[in-house]
PDB file of N, CA, C and O in Angstrom, chain B, residues numbered from 101:
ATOM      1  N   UNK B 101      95.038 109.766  70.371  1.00  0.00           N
ATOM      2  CA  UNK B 101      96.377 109.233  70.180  1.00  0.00           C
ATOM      3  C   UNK B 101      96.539 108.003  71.074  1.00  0.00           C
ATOM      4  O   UNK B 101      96.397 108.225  72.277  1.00  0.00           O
ATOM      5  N   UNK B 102      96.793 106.827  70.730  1.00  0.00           N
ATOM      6  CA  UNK B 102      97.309 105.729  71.466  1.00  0.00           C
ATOM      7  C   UNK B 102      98.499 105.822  72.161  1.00  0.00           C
ATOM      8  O   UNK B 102      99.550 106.313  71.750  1.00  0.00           O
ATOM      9  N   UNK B 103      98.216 105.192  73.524  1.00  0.00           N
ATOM     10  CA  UNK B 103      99.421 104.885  74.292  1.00  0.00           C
ATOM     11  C   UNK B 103     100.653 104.055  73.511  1.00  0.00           C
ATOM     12  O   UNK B 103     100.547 103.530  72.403  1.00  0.00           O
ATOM     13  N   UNK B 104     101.662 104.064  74.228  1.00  0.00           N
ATOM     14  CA  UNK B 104     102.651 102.931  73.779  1.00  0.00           C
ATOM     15  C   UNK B 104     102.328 101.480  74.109  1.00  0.00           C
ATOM     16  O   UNK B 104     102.866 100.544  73.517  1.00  0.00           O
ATOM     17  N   UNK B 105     101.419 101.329  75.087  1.00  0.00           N
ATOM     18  CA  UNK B 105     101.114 100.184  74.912  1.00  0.00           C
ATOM     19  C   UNK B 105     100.161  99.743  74.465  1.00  0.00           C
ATOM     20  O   UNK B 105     100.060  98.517  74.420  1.00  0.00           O
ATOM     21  N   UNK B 106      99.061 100.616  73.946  1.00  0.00           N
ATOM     22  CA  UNK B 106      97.798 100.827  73.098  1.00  0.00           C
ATOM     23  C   UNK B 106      98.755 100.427  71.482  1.00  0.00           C
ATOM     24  O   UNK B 106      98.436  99.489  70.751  1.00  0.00           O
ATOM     25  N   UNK B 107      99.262 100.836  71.363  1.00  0.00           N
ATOM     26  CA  UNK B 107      99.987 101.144  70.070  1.00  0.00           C
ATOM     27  C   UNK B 107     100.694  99.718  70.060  1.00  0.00           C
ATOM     28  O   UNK B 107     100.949  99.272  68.941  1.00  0.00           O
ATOM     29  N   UNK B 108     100.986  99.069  70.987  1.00  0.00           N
ATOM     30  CA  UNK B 108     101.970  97.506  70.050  1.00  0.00           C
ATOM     31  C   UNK B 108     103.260  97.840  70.330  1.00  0.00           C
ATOM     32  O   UNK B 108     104.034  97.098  69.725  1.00  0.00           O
ATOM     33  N   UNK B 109     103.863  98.746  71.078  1.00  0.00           N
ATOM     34  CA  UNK B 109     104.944  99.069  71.702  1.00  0.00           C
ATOM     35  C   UNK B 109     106.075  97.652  72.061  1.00  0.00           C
ATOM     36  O   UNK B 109     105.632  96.677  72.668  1.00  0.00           O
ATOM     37  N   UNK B 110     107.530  97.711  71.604  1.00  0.00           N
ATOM     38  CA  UNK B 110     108.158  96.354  71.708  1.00  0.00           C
ATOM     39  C   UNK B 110     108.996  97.156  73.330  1.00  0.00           C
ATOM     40  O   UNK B 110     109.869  96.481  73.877  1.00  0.00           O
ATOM     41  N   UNK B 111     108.668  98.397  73.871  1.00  0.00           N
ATOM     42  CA  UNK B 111     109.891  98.904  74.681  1.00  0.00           C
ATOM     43  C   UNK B 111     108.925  99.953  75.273  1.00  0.00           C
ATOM     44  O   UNK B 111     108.386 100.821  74.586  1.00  0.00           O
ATOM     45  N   UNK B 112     108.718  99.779  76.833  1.00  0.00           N
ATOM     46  CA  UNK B 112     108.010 100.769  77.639  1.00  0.00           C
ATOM     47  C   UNK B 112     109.290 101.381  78.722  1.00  0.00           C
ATOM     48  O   UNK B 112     109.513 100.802  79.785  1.00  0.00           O
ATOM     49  N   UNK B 113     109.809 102.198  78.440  1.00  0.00           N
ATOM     50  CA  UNK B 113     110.318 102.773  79.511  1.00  0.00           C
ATOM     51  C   UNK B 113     109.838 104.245  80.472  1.00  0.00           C
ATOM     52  O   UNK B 113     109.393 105.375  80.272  1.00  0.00           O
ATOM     53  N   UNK B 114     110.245 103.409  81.552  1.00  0.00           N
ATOM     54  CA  UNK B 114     109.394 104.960  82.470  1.00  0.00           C
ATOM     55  C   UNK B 114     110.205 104.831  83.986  1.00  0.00           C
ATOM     56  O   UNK B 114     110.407 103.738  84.513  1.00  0.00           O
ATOM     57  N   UNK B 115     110.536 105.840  84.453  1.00  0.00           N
ATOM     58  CA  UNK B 115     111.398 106.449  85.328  1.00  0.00           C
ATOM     59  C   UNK B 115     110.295 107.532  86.161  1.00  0.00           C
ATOM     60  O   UNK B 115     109.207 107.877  85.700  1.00  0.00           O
ATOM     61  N   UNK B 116     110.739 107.872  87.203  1.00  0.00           N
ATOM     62  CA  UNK B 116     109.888 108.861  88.316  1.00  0.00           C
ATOM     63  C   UNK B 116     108.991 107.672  89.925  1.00  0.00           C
ATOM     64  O   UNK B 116     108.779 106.509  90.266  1.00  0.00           O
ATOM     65  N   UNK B 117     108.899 108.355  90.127  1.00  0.00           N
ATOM     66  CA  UNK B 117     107.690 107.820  91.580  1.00  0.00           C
ATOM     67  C   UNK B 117     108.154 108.528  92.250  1.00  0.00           C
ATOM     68  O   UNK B 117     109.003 109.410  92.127  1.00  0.00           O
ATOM     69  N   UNK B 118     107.142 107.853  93.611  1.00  0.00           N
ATOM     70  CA  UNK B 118     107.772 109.642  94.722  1.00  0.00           C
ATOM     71  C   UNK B 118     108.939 108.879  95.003  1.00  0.00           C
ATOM     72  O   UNK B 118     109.870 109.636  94.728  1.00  0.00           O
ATOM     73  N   UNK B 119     109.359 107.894  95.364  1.00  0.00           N
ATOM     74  CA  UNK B 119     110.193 107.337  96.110  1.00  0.00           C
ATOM     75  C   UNK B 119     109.948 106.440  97.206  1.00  0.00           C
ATOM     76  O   UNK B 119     109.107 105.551  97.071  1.00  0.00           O
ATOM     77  N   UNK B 120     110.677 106.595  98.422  1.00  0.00           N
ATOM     78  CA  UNK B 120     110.624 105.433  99.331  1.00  0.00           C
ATOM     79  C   UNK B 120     109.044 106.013 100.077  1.00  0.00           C
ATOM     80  O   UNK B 120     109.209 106.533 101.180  1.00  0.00           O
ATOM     81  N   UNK B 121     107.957 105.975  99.700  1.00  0.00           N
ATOM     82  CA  UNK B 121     106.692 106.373 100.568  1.00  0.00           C
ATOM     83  C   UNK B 121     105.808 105.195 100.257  1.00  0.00           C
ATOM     84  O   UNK B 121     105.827 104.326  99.386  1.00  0.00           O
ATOM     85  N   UNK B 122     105.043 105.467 101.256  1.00  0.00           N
ATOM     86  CA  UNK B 122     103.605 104.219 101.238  1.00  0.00           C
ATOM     87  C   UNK B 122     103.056 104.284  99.987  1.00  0.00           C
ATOM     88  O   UNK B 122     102.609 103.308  99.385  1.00  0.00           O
ATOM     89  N   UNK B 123     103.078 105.498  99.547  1.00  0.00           N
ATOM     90  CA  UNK B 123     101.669 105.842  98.963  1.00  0.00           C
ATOM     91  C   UNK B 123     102.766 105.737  97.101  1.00  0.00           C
ATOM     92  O   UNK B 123     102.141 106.020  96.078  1.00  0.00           O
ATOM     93  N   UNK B 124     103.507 105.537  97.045  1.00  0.00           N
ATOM     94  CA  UNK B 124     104.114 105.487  95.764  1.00  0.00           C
ATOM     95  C   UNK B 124     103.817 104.195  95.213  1.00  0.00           C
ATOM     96  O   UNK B 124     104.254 103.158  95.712  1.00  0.00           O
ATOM     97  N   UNK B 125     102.888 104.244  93.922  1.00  0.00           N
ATOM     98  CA  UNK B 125     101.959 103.223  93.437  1.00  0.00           C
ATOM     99  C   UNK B 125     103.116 102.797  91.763  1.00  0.00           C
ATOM    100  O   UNK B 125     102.803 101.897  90.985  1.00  0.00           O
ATOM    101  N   UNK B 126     104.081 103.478  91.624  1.00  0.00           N
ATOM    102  CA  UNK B 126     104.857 103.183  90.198  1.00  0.00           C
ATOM    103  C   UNK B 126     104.261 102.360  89.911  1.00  0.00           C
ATOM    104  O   UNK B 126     103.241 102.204  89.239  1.00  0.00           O
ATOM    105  N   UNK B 127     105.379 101.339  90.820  1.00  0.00           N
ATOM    106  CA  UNK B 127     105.532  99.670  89.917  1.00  0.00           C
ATOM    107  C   UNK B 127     104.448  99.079  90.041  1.00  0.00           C
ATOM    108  O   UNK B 127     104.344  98.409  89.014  1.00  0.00           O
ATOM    109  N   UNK B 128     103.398  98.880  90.794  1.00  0.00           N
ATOM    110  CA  UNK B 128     101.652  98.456  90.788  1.00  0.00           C
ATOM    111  C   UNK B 128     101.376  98.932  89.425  1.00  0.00           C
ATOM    112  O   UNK B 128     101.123  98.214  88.458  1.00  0.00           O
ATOM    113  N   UNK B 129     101.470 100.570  89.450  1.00  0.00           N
ATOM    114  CA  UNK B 129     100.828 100.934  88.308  1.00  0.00           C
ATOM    115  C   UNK B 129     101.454 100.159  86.524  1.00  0.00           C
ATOM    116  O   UNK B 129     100.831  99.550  85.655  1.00  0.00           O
ATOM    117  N   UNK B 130     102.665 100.506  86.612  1.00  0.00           N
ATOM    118  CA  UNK B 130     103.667  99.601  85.002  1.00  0.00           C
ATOM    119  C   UNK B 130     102.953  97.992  85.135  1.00  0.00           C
ATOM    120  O   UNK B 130     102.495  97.446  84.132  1.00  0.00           O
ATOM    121  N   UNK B 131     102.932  97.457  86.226  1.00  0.00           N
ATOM    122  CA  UNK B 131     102.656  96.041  86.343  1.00  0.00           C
ATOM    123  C   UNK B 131     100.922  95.702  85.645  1.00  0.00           C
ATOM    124  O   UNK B 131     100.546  95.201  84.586  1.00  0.00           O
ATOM    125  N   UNK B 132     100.133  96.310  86.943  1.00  0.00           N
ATOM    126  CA  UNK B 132      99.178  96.397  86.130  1.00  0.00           C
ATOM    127  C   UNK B 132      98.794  96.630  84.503  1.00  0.00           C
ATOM    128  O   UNK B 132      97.981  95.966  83.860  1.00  0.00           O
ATOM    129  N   UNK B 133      99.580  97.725  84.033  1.00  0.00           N
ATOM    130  CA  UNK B 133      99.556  98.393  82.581  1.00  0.00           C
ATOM    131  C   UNK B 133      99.878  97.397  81.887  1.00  0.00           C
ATOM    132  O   UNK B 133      99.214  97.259  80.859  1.00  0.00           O
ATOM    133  N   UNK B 134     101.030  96.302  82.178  1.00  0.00           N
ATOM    134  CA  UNK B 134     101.174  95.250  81.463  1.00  0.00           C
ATOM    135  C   UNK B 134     100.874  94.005  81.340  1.00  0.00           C
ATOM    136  O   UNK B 134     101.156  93.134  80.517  1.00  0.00           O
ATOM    137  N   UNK B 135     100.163  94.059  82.431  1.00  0.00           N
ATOM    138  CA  UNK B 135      99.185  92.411  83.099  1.00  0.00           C
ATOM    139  C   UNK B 135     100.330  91.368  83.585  1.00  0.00           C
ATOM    140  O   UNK B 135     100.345  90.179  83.268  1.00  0.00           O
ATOM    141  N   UNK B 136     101.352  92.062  84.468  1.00  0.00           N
ATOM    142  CA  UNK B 136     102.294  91.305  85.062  1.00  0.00           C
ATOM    143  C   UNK B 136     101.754  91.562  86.744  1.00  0.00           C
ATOM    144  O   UNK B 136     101.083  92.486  87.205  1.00  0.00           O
ATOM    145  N   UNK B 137     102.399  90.238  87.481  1.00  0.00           N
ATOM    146  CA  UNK B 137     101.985  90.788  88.895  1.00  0.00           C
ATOM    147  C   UNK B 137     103.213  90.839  88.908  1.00  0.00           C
ATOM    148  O   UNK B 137     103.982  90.291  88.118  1.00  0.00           O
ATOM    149  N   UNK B 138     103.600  91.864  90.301  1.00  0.00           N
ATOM    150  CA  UNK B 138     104.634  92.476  91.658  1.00  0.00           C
ATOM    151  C   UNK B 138     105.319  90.952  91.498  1.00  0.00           C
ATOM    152  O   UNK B 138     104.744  89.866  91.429  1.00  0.00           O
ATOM    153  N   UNK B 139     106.492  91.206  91.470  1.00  0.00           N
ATOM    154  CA  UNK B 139     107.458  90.145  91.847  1.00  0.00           C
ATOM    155  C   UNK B 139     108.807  90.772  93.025  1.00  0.00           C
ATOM    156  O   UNK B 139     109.723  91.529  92.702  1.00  0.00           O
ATOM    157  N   UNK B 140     108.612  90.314  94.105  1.00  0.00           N
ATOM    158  CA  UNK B 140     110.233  90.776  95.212  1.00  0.00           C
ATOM    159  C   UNK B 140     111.545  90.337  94.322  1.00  0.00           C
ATOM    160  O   UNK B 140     111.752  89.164  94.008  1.00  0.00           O
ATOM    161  N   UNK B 141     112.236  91.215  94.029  1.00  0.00           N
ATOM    162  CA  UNK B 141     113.690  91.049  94.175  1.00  0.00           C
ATOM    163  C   UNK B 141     114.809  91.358  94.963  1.00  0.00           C
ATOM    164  O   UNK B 141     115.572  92.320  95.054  1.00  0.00           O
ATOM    165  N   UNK B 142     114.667  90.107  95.584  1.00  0.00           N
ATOM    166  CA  UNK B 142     115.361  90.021  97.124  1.00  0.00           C
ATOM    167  C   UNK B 142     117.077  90.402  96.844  1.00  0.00           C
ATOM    168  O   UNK B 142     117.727  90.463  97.887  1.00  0.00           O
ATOM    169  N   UNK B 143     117.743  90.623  95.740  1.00  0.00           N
ATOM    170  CA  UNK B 143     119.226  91.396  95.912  1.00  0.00           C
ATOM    171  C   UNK B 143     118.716  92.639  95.595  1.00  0.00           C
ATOM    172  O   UNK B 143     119.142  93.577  96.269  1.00  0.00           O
ATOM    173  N   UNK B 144     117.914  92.870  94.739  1.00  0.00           N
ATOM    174  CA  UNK B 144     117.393  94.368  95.069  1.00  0.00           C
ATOM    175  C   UNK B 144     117.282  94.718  96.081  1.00  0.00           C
ATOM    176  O   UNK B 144     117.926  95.714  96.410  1.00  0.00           O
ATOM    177  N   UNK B 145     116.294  93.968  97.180  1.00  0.00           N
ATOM    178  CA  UNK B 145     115.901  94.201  98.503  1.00  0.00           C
ATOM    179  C   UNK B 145     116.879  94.605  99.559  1.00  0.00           C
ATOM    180  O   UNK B 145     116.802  95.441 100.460  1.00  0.00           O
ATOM    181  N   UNK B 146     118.066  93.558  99.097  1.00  0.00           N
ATOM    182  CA  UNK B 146     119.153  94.004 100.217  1.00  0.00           C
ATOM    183  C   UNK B 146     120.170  95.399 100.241  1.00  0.00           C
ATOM    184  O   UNK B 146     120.834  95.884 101.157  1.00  0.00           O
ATOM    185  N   UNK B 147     119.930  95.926  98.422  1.00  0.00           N
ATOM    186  CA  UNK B 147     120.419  97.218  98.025  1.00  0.00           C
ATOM    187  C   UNK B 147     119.397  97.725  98.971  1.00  0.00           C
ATOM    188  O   UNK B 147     119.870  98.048 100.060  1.00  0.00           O
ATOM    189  N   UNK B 148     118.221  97.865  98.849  1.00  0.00           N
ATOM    190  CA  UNK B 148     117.401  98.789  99.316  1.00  0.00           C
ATOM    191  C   UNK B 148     117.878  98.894 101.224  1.00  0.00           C
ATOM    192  O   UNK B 148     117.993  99.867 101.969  1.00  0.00           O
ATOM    193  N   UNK B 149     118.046  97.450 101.450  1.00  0.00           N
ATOM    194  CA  UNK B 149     118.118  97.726 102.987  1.00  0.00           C
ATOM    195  C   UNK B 149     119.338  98.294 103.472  1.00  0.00           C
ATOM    196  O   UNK B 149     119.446  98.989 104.483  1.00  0.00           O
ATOM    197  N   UNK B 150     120.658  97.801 102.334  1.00  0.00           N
ATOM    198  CA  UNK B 150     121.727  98.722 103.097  1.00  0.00           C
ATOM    199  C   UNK B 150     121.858  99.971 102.935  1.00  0.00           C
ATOM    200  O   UNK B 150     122.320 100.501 103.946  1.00  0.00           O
ATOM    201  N   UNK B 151     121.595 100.866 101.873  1.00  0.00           N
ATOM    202  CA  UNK B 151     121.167 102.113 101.179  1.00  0.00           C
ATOM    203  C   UNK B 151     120.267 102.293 102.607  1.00  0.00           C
ATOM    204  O   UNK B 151     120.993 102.694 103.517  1.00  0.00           O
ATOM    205  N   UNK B 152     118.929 102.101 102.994  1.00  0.00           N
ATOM    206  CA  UNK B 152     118.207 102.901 104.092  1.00  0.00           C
ATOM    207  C   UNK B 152     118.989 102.796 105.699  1.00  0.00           C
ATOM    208  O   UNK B 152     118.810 103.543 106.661  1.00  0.00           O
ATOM    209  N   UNK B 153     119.992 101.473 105.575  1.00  0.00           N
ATOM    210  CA  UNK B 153     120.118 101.578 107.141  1.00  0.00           C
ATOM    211  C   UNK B 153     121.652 103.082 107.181  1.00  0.00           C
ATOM    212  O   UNK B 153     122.417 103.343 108.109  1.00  0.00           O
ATOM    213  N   UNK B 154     121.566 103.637 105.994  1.00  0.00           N
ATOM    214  CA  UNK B 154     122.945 105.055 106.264  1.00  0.00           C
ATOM    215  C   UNK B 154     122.120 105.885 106.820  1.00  0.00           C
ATOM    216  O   UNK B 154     122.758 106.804 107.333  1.00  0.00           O
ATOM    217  N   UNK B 155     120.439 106.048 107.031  1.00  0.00           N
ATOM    218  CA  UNK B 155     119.846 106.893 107.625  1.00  0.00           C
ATOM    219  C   UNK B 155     119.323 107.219 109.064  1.00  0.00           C
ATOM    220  O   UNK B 155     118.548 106.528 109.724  1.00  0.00           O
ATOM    221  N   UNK B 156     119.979 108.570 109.468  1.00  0.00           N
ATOM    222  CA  UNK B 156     119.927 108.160 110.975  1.00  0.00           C
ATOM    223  C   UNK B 156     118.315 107.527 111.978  1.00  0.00           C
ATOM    224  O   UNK B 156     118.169 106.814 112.971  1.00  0.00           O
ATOM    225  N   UNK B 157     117.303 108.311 110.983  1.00  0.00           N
ATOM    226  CA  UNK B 157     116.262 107.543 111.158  1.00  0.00           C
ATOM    227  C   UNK B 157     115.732 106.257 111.324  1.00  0.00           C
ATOM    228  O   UNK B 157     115.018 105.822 112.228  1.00  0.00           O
ATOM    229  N   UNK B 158     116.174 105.719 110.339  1.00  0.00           N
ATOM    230  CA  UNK B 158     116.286 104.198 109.837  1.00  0.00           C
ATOM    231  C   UNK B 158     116.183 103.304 111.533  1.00  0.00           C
ATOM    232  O   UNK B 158     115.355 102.577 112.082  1.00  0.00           O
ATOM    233  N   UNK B 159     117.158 103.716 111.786  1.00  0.00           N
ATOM    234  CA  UNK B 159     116.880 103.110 113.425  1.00  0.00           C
ATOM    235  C   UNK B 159     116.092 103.056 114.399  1.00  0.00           C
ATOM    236  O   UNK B 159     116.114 102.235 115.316  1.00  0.00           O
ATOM    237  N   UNK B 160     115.259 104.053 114.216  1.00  0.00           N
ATOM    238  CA  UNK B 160     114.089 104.389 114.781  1.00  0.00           C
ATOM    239  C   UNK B 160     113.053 103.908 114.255  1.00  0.00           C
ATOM    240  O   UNK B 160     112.058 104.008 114.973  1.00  0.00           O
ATOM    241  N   UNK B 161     112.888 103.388 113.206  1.00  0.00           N
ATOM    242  CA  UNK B 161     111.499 102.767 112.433  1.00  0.00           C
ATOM    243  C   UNK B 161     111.751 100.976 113.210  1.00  0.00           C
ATOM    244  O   UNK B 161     112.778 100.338 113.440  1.00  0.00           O
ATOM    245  N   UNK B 162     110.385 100.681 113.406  1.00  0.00           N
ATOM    246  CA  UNK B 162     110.091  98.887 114.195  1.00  0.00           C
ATOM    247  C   UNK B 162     110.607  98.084 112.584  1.00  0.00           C
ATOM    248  O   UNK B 162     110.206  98.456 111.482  1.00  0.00           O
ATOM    249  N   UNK B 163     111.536  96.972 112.824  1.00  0.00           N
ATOM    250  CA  UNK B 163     111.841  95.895 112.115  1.00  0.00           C
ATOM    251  C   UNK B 163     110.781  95.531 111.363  1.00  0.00           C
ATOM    252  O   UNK B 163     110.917  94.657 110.508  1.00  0.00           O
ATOM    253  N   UNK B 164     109.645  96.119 111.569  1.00  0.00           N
ATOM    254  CA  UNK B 164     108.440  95.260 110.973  1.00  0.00           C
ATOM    255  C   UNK B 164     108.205  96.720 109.462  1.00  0.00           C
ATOM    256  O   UNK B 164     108.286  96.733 108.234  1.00  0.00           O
ATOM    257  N   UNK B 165     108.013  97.341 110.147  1.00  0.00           N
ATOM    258  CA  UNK B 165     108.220  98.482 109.117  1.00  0.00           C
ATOM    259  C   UNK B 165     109.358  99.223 108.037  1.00  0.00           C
ATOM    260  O   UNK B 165     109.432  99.894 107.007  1.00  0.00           O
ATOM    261  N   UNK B 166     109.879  98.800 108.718  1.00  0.00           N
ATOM    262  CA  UNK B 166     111.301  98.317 107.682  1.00  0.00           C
ATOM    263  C   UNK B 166     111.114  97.500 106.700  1.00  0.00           C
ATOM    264  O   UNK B 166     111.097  98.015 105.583  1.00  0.00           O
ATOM    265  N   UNK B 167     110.937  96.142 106.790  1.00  0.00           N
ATOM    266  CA  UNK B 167     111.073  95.482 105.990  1.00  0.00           C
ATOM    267  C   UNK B 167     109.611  95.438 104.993  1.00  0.00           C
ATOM    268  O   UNK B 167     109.601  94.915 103.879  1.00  0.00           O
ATOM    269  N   UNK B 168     108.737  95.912 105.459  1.00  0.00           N
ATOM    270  CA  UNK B 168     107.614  96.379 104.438  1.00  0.00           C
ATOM    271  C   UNK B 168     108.391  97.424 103.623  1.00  0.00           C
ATOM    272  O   UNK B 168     108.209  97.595 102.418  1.00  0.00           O
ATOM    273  N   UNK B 169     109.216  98.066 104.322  1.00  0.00           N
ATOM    274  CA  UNK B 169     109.152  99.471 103.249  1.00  0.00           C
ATOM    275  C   UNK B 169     110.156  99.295 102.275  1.00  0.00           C
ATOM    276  O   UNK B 169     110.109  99.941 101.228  1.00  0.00           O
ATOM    277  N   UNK B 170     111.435  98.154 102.602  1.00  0.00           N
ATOM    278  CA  UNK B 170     112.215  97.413 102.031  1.00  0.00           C
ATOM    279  C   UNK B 170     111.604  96.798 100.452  1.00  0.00           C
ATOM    280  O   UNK B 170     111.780  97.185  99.297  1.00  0.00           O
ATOM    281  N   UNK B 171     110.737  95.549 101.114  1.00  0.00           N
ATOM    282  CA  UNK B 171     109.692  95.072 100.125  1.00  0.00           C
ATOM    283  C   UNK B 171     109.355  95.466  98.811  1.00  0.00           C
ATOM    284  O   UNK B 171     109.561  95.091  97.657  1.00  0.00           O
ATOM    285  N   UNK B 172     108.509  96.736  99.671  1.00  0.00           N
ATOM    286  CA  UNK B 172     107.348  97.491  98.807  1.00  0.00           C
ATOM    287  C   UNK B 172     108.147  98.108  97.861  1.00  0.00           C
ATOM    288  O   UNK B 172     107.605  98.048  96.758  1.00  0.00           O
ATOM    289  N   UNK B 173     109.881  99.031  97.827  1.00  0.00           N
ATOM    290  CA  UNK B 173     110.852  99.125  97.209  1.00  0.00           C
ATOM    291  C   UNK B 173     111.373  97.861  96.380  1.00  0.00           C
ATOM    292  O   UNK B 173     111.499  97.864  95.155  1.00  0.00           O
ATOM    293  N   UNK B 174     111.586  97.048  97.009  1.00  0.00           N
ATOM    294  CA  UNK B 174     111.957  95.892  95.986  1.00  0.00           C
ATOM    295  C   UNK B 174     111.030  95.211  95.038  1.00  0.00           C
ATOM    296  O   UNK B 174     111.637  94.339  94.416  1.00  0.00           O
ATOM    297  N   UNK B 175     110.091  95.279  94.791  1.00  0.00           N
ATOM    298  CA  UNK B 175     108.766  94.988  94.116  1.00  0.00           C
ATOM    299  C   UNK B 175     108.834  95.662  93.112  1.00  0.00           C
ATOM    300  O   UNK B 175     108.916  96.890  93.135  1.00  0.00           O
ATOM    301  N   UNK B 176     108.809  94.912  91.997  1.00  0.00           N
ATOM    302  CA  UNK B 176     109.137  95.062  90.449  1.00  0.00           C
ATOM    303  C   UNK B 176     108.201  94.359  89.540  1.00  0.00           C
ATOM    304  O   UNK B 176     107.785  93.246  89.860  1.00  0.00           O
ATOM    305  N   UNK B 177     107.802  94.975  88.327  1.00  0.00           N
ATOM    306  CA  UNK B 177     106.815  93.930  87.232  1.00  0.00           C
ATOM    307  C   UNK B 177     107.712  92.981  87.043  1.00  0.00           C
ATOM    308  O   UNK B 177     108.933  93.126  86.987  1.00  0.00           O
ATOM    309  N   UNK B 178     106.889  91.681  86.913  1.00  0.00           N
ATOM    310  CA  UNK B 178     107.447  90.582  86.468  1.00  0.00           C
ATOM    311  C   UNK B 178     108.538  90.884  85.513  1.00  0.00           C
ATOM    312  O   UNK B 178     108.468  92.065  85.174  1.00  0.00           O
ATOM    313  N   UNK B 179     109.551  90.234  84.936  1.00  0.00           N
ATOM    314  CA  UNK B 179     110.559  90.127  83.689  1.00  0.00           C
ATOM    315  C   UNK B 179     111.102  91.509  83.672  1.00  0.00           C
ATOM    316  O   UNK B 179     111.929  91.642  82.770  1.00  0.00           O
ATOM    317  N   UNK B 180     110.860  92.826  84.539  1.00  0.00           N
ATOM    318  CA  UNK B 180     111.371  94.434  84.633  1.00  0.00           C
ATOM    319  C   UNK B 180     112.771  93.941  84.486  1.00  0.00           C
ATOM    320  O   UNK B 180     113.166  92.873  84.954  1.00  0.00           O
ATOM    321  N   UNK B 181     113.501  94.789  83.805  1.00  0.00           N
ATOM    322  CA  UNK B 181     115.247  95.007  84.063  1.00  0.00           C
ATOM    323  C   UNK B 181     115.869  96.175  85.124  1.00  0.00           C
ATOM    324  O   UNK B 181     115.444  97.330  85.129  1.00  0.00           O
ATOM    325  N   UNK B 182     116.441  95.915  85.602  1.00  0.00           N
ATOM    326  CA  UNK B 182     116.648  97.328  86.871  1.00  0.00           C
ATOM    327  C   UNK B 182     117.918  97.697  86.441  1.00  0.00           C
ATOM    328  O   UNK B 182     118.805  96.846  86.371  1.00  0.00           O
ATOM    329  N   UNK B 183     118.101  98.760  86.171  1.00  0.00           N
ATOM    330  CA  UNK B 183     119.380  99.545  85.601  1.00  0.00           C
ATOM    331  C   UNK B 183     119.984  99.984  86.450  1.00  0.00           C
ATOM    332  O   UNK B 183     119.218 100.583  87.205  1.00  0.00           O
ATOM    333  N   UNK B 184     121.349 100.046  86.893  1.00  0.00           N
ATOM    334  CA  UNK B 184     122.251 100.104  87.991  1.00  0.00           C
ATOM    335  C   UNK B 184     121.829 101.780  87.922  1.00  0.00           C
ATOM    336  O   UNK B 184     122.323 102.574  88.722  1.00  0.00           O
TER     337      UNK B 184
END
């Protein structure tokens, strides 16, 4: 049986990943699948950063690691639509 994108598919939708972790490969993986590279979307990015700084943790992680983990969250296939 062919994939949807094996198949000529005009509409790939897909939802899940672990979430905010290192190791959560989603959007690499959709990007790759479609021969788009990772693009930052930096108002995404800033959802992502005010959303993590409500965590009491959050404060405790180095500025440098933050904003990787910010990033790596905001990182989307090229032309992706992000649904509120």
């Amino acid at each position: 049986m062919a994939s949807g994108l094996g198949a000529g598919a005009d509409l790939v939708i897909t939802t899940g990943g672990l979430g905010p972790t290192h190791d959560d490969l989603t959007m690499w993986a959709v990007a790759e699948a479609v021969g788009v590279p990772l693009v930052a979307d930096l108002a995404l990015a800033e959802v992502v950063r005010e959303r993590s700084s409500r965590h009491a943790r959050w404060a405790d992680i180095s500025p440098e690691v933050q904003h990787h983990s910010v990033m790596h969250q905001a990182s989307l296939p090229g032309g992706a639509l992000v649904l509120d």
